[in-house]
C-alpha positions in Angstrom: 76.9 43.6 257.2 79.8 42.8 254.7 82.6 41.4 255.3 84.7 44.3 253.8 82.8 46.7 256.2 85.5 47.9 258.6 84.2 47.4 261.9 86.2 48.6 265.3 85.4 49.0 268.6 87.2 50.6 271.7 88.2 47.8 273.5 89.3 48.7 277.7 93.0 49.9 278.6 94.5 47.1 280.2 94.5 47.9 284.2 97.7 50.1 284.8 99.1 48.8 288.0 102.1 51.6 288.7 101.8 53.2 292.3 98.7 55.7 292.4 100.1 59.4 293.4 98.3 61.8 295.4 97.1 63.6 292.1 94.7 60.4 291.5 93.5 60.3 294.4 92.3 64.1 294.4 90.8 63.7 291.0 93.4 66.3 289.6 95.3 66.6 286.4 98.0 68.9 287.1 98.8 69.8 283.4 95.3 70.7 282.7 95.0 72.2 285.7 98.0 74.8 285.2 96.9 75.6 282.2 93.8 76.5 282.6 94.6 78.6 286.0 97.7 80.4 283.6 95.1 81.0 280.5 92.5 82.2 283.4 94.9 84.8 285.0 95.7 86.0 281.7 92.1 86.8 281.2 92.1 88.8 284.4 95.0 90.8 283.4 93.2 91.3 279.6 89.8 91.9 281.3 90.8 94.9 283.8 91.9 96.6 281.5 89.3 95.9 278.5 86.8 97.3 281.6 88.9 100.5 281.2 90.4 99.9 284.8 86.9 99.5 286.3 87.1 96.5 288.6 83.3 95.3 288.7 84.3 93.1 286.0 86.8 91.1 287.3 86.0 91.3 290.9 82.7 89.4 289.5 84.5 87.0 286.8 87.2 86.0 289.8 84.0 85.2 292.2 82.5 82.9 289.2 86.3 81.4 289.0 85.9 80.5 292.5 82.9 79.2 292.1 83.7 77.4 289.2 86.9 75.6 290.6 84.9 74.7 293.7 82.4 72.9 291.0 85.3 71.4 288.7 87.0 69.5 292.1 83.3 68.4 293.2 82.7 67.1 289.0 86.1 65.5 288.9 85.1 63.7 292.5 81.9 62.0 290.1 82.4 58.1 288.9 82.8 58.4 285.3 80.2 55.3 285.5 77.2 57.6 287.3 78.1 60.9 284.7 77.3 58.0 281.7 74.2 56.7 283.3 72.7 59.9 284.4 73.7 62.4 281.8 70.4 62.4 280.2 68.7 64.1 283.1 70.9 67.4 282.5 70.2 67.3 278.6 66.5 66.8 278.9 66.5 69.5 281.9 68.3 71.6 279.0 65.2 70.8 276.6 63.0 71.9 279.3 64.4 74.9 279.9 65.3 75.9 276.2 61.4 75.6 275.8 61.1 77.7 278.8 63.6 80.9 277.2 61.3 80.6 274.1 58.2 82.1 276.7 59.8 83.3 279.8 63.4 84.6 278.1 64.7 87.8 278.8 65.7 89.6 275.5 69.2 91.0 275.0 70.6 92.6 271.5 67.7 91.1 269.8 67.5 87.2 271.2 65.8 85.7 273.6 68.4 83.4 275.0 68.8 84.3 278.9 66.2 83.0 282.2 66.4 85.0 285.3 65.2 83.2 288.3 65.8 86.0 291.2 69.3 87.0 291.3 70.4 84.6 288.8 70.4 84.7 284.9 72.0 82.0 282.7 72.0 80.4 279.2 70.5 77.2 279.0 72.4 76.7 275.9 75.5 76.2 278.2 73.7 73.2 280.0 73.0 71.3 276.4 76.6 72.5 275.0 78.1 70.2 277.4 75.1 67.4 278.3 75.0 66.8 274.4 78.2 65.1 273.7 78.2 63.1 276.6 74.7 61.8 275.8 75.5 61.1 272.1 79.1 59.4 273.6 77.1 57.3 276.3 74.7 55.8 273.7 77.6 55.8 271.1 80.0 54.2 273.3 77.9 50.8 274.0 77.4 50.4 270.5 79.7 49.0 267.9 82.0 51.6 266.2 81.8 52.6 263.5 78.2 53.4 264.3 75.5 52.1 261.9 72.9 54.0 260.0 70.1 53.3 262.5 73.0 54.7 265.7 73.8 57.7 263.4 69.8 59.0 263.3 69.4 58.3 266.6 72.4 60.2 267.4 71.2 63.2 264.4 67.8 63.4 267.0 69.4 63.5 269.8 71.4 66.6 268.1 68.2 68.6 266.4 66.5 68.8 269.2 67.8 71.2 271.3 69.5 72.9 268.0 66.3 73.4 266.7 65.0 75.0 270.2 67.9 77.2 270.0 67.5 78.7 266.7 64.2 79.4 267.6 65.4 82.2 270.2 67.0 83.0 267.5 70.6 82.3 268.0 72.7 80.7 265.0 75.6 81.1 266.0 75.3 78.9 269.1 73.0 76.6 267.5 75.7 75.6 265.1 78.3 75.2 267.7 76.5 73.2 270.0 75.3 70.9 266.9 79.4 70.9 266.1 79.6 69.4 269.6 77.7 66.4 269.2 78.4 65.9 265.3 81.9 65.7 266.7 81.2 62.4 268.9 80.1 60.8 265.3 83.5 61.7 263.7 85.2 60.6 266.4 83.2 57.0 266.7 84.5 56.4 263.1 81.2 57.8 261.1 81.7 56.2 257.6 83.0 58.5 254.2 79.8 58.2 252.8 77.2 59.5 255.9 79.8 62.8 255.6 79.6 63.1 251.8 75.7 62.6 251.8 75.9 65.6 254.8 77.8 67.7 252.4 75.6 67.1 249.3 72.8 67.7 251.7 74.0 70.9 253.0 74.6 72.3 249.5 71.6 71.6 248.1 69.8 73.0 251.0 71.8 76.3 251.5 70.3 78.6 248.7 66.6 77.2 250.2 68.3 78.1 254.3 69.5 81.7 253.1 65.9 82.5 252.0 63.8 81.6 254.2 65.9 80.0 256.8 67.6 83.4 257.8 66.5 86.6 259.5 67.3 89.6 257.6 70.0 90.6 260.4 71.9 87.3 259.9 72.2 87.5 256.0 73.3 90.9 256.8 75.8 89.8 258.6 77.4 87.0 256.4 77.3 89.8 253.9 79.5 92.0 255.9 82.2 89.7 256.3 83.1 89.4 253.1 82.9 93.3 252.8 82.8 95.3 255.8 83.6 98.4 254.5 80.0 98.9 252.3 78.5 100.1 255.5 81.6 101.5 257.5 79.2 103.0 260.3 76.6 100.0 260.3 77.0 96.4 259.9 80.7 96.4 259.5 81.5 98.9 262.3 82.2 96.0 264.8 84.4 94.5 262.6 86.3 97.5 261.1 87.6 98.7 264.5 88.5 95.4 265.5 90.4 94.4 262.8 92.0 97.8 263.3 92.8 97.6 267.4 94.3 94.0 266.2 96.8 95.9 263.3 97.2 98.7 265.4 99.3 96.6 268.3 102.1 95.4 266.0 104.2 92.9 267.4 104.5 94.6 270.7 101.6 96.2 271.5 100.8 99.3 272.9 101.3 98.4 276.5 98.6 97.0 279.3 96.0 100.4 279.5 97.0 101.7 276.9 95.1 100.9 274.2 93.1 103.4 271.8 90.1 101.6 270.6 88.5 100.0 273.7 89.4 102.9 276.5 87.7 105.5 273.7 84.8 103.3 273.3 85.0 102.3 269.3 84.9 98.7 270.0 81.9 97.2 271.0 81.1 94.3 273.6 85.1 94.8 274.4 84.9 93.0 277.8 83.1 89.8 276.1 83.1 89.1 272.5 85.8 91.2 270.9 88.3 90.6 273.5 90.8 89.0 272.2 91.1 92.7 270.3 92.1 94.3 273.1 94.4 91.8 274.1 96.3 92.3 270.6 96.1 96.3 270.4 97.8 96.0 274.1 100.2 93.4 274.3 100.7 92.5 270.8 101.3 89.5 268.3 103.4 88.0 271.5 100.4 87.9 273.8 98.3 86.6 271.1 101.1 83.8 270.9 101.4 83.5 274.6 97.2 82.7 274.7 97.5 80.6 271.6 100.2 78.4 273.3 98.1 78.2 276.6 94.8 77.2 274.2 97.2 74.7 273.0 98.6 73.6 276.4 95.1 72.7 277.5 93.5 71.1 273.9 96.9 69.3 273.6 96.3 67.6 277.5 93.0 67.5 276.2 94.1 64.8 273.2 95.9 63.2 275.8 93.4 62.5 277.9 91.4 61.1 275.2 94.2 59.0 273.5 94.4 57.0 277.3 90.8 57.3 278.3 90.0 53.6 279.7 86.4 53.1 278.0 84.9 54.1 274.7 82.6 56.5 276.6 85.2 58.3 278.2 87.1 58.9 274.6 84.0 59.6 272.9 83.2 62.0 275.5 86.8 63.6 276.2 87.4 63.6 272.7 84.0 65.8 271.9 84.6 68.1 274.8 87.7 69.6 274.3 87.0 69.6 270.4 83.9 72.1 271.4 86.4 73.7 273.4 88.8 74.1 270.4 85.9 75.3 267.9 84.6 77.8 270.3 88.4 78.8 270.4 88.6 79.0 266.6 85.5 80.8 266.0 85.6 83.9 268.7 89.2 84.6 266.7 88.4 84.2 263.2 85.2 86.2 264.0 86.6 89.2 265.6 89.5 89.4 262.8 86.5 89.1 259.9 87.2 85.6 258.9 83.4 84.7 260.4 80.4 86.3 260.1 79.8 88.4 263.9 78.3 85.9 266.3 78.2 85.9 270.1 80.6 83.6 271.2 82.8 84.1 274.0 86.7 83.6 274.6 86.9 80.7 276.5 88.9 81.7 280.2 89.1 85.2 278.8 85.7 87.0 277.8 83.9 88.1 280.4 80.4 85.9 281.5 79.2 83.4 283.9 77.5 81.1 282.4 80.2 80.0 279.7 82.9 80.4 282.8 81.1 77.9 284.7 80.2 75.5 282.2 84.3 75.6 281.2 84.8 74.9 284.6 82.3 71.7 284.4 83.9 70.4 281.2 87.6 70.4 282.9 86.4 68.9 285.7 84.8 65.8 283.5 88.0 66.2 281.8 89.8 65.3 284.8 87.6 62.8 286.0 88.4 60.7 282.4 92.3 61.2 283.3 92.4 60.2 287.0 90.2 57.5 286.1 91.1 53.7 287.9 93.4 52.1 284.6 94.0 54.9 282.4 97.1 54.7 281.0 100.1 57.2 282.2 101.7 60.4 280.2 
């Protein structure tokens, strides 16, 4: 290595020695905490009525938020020391059971994504969406930062392999978030200028030779339809069209909670999961859209936080990666249901309606708060 290679590493806080409170000692962040129980009751209020005052919904989503809290405490309890030397048993139980959805899968809208075993369905997805970036920040963070060439395709495998197993089902959408996940522990470990320009070139050579043969028919129709929905108004852009219009429709206001047009009549599809955040704007307007933007950002900005006084380089490789998957899955349910992204099935975080992606939220706060009450991090 040359000497004008920048080399940095994350050296340990120094010990903070200020009077533990009772918050350590339970393993809770109470920022975090309060807003993710705020950004969850919202949900709840958004959900009832995007069920069209049914209450199977919510009586179900508040059971999994019981669940899921009772899981968070018992994750945040975990030594950050045993999550880094175990976490490759959850990610190659992931692999295992990715392989397993590509034979024993139960198909829903055209994928193969789900497993039943007896009363129980999941995503395995889920499992690797959260396993990944920790692995990739556990091997990262025992290395010297800015990782090498040899740590950065090490890392890359790490990343394809259960990215390829999920296109496979086929599922794009979530294949490209969960690689976003553990790309995201390389940019945060300092990946050199010229690993993400070779990436770029690499991705534009490659893209007309991936929209060819690398895409069904159903996803290229799909890309096409964002940039002009209106071609096939009762097709393809159907989804789109009537949530871009529940969104204008609520105006600053909204209509008021139940009293929305396009989700109690039925023209927006999947309005309890995906599209949401639709029925939230027709209903309360572009002030509830602020209100859940500002709770997002209550929770990614505690998030940042956490990783700027993580004690160890594992826990702000890993902090950092998690609540930047947070903030992309975030990103991409909004811009998708206002026609910014092509259509993909990718749930509000705290909002949408589904178990699997509830609980696995739930997982990643409680690691979350396991990095913040951690012995030496450094004080807000």
């Amino acid at each position: 290595m040359s000497q004008t290679d920048f080399v940095r590493s994350l050296p340990d806080a120094e010990p903070d020695n200020s009077k533990v409170t009772i918050w350590q000692i339970l393993h809770i962040d109470p920022i975090l905490l309060s807003a993710v129980v705020l950004t969850l009751g919202f949900g709840f209020i958004v959900l009832y009525s995007a069920s069209d005052g049914q209450t199977f919904y919510l009586k179900r989503q508040m059971i999994l938020a019981g669940v899921g809290v009772v899981v968070m405490f018992g994750i945040a309890q975990i030594p950050l020391s045993v999550i880094r030397r175990w976490v490759w048993l959850p990610y190659l139980g992931g692999l295992v059971l990715l392989v397993a959805v590509i034979y024993l899968g139960t198909e829903v809208n055209g994928a193969q994504r789900w497993l039943n075993l007896g009363p129980v369905s999941f995503q395995p997805s889920e499992i690797v969406k959260l396993s990944l970036p920790l692995l990739v920040a556990a091997y990262l963070g025992k290395r010297q930062l800015p990782p090498r060439l040899k740590h950065v395709a090490a890392s890359i495998v790490m990343i394809l392999l259960p990215v390829a197993l999920i296109v496979v089902q086929p599922d794009l959408g979530t294949s490209l978030l969960v690689a976003g996940s553990g790309v995201s522990v390389l940019f945060v470990g300092g990946l050199r200028a010229r690993y993400i320009i070779g990436a770029f070139v690499l991705m534009l050579v490659s893209a007309p030779i991936v929209w060819q043969w690398g895409l069904h028919e159903y996803q290229r129709e799909r890309i096409i339809t964002m940039f002009n929905p209106e071609a096939d108004r009762l097709g393809a852009g159907w989804n789109i069209i009537q949530s871009v219009t529940a969104i204008g429709s609520g105006g600053m206001n909204g209509k008021g909670w139940l009293l929305g047009t396009q989700s109690h009549l039925d023209f927006l599809p999947e309005g309890h999961t995906d599209f949401i955040i639709a029925v939230l704007a027709e209903e309360f307007g572009f002030r509830g859209v602020c209100l859940l933007l500002a709770l997002y950002s209550l929770i990614i900005g505690r998030g940042c936080w956490i990783s700027f006084t993580a004690k160890t380089p594992f826990s702000r490789l890993a902090s950092a990666a998690l609540i930047f998957t947070f903030f992309i899955y975030v990103f991409v349910n909004m811009a998708m249901v206002s026609g910014m992204l092509p259509v993909v099935g990718v749930p509000l975080p705290l909002v949408s309606y589904g178990g699997t992606s509830l609980i696995s939220l739930f997982i990643m706060v409680g690691i979350l708060m396991a990095i913040s009450t951690e012995p030496g991090t450094l004080k807000s």
